[in-house]
C-alpha positions as CSV (number, residue, x, y, z in Angstrom):
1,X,-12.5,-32.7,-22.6
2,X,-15.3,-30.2,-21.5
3,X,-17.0,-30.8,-25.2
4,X,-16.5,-34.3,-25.6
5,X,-18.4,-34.7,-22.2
6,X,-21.4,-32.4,-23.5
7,X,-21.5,-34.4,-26.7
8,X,-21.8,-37.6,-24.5
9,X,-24.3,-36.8,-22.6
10,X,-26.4,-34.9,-25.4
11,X,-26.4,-38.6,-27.3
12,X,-27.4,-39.9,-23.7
13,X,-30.6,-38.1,-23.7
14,X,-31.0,-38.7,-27.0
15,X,-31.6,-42.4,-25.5
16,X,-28.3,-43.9,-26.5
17,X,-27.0,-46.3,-24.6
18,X,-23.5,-46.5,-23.6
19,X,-22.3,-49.0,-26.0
20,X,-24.1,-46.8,-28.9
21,X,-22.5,-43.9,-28.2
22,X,-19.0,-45.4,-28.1
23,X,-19.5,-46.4,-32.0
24,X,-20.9,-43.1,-32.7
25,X,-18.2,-40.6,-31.2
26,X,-15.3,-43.5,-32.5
27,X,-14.1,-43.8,-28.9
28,X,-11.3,-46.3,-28.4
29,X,-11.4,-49.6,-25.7
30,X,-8.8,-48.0,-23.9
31,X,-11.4,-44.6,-22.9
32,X,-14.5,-46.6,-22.7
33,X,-14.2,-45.9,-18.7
34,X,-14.3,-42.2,-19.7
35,X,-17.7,-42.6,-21.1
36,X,-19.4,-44.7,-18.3
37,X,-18.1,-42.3,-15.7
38,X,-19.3,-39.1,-17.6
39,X,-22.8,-40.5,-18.1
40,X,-22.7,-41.4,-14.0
41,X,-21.2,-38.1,-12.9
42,X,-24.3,-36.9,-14.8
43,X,-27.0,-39.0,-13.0
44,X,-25.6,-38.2,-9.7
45,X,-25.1,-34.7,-10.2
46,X,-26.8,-33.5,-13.4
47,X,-23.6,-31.5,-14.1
48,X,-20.0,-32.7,-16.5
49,X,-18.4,-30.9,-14.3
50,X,-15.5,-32.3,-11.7
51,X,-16.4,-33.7,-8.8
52,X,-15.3,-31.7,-5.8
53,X,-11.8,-33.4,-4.8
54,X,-11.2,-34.3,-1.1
55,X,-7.9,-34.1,0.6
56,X,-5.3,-31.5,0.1
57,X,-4.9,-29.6,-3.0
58,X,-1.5,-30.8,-4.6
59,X,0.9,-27.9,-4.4
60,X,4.3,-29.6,-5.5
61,X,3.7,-32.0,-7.8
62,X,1.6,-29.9,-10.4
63,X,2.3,-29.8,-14.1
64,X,4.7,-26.9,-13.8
65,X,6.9,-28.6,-11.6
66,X,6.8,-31.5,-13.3
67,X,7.6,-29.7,-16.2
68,X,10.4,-28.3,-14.9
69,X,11.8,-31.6,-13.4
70,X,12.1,-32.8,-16.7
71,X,14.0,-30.4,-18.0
72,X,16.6,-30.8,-15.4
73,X,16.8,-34.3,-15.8
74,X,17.1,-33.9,-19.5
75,X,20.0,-31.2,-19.5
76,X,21.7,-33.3,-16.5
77,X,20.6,-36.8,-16.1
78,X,23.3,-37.4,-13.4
79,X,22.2,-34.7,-11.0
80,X,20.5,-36.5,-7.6
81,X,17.3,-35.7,-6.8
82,X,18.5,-34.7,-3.4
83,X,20.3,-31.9,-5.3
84,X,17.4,-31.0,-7.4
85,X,14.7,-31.1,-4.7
86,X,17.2,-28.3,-3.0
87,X,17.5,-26.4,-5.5
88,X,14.1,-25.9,-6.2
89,X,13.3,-25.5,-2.5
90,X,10.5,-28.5,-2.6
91,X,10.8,-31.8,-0.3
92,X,12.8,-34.9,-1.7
93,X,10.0,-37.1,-1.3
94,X,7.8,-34.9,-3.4
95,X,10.6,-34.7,-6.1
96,X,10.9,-38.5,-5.9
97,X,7.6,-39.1,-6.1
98,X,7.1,-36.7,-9.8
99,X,11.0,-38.2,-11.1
100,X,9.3,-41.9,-10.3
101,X,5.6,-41.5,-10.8
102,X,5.0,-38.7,-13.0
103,X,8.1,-39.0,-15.0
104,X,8.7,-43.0,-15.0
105,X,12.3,-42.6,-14.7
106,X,14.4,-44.8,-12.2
107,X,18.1,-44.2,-11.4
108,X,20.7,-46.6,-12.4
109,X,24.5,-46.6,-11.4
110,X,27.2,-46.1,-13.7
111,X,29.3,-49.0,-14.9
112,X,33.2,-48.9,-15.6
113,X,34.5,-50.4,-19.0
114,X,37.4,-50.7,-21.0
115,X,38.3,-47.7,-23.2
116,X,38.2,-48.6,-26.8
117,X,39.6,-46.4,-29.5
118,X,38.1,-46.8,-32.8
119,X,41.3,-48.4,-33.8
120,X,41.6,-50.8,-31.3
121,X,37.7,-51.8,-31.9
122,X,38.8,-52.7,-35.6
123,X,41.7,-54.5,-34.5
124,X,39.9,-56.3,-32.1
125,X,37.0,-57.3,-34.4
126,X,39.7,-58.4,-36.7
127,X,41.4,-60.7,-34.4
128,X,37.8,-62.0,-33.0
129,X,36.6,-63.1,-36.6
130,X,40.4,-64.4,-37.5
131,X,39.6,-67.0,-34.3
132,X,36.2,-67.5,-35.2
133,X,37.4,-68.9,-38.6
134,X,39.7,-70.8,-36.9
135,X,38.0,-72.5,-34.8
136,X,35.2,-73.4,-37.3
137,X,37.4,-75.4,-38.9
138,X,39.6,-76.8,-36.1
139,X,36.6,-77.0,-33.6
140,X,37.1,-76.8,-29.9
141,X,37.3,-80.6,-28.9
142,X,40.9,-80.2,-28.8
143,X,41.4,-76.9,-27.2
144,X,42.6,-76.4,-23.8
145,X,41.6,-73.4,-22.0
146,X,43.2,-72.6,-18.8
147,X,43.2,-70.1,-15.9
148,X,44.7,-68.9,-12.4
149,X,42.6,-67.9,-9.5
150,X,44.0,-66.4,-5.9
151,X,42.2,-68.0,-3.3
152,X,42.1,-66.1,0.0
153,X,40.6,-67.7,3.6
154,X,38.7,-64.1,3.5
155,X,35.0,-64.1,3.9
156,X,33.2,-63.2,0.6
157,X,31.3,-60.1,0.7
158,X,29.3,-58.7,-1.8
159,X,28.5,-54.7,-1.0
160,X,25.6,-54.1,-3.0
161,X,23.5,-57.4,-2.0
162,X,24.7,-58.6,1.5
163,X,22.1,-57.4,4.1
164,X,21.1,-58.9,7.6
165,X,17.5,-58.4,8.8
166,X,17.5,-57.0,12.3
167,X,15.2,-54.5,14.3
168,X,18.1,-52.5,15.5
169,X,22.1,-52.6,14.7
170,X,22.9,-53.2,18.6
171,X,21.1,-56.2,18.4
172,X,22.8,-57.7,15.5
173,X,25.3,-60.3,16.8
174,X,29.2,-59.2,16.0
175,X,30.0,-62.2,13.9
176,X,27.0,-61.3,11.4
177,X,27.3,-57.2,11.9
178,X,31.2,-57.1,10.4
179,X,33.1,-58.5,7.5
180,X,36.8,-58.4,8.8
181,X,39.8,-58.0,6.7
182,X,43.5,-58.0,7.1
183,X,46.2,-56.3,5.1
184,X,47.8,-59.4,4.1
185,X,45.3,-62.7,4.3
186,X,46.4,-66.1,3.5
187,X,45.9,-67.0,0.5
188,X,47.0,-69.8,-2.4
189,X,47.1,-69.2,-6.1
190,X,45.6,-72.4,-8.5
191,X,45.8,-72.9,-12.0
192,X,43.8,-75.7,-14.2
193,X,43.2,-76.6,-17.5
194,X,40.3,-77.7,-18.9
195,X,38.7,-79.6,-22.2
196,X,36.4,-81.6,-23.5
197,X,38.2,-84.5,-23.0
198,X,38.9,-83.7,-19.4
199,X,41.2,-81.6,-16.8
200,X,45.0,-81.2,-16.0
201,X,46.3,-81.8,-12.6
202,X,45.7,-78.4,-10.6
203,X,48.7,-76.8,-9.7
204,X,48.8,-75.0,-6.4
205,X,51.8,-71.8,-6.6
206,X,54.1,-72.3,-3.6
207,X,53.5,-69.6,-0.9
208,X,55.8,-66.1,-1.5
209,X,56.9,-67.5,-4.9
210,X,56.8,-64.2,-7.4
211,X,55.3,-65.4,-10.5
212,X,57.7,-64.7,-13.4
213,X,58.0,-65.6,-17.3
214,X,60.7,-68.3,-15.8
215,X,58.6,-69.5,-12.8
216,X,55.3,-69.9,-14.4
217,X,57.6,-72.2,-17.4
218,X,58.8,-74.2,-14.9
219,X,55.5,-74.8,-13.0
220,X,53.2,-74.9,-16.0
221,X,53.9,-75.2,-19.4
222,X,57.2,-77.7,-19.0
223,X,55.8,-80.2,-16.6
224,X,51.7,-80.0,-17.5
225,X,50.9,-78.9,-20.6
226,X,54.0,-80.1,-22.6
227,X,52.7,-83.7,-22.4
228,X,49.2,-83.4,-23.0
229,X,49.1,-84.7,-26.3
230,X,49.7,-88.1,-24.8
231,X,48.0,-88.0,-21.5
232,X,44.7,-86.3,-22.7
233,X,44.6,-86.1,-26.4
234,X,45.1,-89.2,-27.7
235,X,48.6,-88.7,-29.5
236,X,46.6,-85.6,-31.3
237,X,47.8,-81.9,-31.7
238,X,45.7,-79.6,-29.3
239,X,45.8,-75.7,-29.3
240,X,46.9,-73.8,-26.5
241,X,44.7,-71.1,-24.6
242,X,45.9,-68.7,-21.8
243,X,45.3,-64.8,-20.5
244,X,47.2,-62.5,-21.2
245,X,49.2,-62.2,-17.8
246,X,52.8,-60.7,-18.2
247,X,54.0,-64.6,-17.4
248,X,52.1,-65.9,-20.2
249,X,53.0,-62.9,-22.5
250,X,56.6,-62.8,-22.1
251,X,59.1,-62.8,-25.2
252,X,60.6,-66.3,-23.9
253,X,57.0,-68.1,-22.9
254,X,56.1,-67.3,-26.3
255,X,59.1,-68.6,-27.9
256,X,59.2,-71.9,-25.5
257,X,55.3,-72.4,-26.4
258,X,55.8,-71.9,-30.4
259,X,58.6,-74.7,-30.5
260,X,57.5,-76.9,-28.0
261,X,53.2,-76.7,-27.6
262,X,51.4,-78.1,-30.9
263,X,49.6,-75.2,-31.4
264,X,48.5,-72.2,-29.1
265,X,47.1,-69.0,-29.5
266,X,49.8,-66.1,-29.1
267,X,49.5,-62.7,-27.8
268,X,49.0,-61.5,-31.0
269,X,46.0,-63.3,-32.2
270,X,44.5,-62.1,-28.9
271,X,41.8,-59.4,-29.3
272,X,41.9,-58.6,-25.4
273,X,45.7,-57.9,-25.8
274,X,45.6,-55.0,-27.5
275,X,46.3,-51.7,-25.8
276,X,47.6,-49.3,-28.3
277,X,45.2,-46.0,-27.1
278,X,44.1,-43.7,-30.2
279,X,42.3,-40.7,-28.4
């Protein structure tokens, strides 16, 4: 940099002007400033050298440390600054300041998913492209897709995004300061069905009934979806969707549903049924 700063201001008093001696030395837009600011810090001062810095010498957050901070992150990028910022005996704000400044990084929280073994990816992508052909050709107008939801007179409460604005926590009135929860709150379980052409009565589960394979035939399937052909699709075959709950599952919903349901999909066309781990 010390050279590139003499050749600048040799050309300068060669009487170049600025803009001439960014075509001569080939120097990008993005450094033009570098130029200008030379060719001032040489009027003001008749030196290339630095400007004499004011404040504090930095004494954490040189190029060693920073150095050094990124080869921690990169040989354990789930270590916490707070742990890292004691182990090298410098302040956690100085640590956070190189990890988010110096080295761009930001933290993000690890997510829980689904183990998939390779086989059960293949037979999942199988049984995603066997419905995707499926319904190309049968189309979804006449598909009825369904669902159960618990309902409970709990207050919702999200964790990471629920915050109150308040000068101090005494102050904060009790109502607003705690989300209260019981061990067993009432609640109602609802299941609907939905299409294109419209919904299915809802069906609310009476209170302390267990849901079985038997139960959820005789609330469900028998009185609701059995009749659908003439209620909501016009005398026309429709197909069947459900979860995969151990009600819907069962050996004798699936038999019940394969003689009596036009068409539905069964736990084996599924690709979120499958569960056979290959470690």
């Amino acid at each position: 940099m010390e050279t590139e700063r003499l050749t600048i201001i040799e050309l300068y008093r060669k009487g170049k002007d600025q803009s001439e001696i960014l075509k001569i030395l080939n120097i990008p837009k993005t450094r033009r400033k570098f130029v200008y600011r030379t060719i001032n810090r040489y009027k003001d001062t008749g030196s290339v050298s630095d400007k004499p810095r004011s404040g504090r010498p930095a004494s954490v957050t040189t190029t060693r440390m920073r150095k050094i901070a990124r080869g921690r992150v990169w040989r354990n990028p789930s270590r916490s600054v707070r742990k890292m910022a004691a182990e090298l005996k410098v302040s956690r704000s100085s640590l956070h300041r190189i990890v988010k400044r110096d080295l761009g990084l930001s933290t993000f929280k690890k997510r829980k998913v689904h183990y998939l073994s390779k086989v059960m990816k293949e037979k999942r992508l199988k049984r995603s492209k066997d419905l995707i052909d499926r319904f190309a050709i049968q189309g979804l107008d006449h598909v009825l897709f369904s669902d159960e939801k618990l309902f409970t007179i709990e207050e919702a409460y999200d964790q990471q995004n629920d915050r109150i604005l308040s000068s101090t926590a005494s102050t904060i009135p009790e109502e607003y300061r705690y989300v209260k929860r019981v061990q067993k709150p009432y609640s109602v379980m609802v299941w609907a069905g939905i299409s294109t052409l419209g919904r299915t009565p809802i069906v609310f589960i009476p209170t302390g009934v267990k849901i079985n394979a038997q139960t959820y035939q005789n609330l469900v399937p028998k009185p609701i979806v059995k009749d659908l052909s003439k209620s909501m699709f016009n005398n026309e075959p429709f197909l069947f969707q459900q979860d995969g709950a151990p009600a819907h599952t069962a050996n004798t919903t699936q038999s019940w549903l394969h003689s009596e349901i036009p068409d539905y999909i069964s736990k084996q066309e599924c690709p979120h049924l499958i569960r056979t781990l290959t470690l």
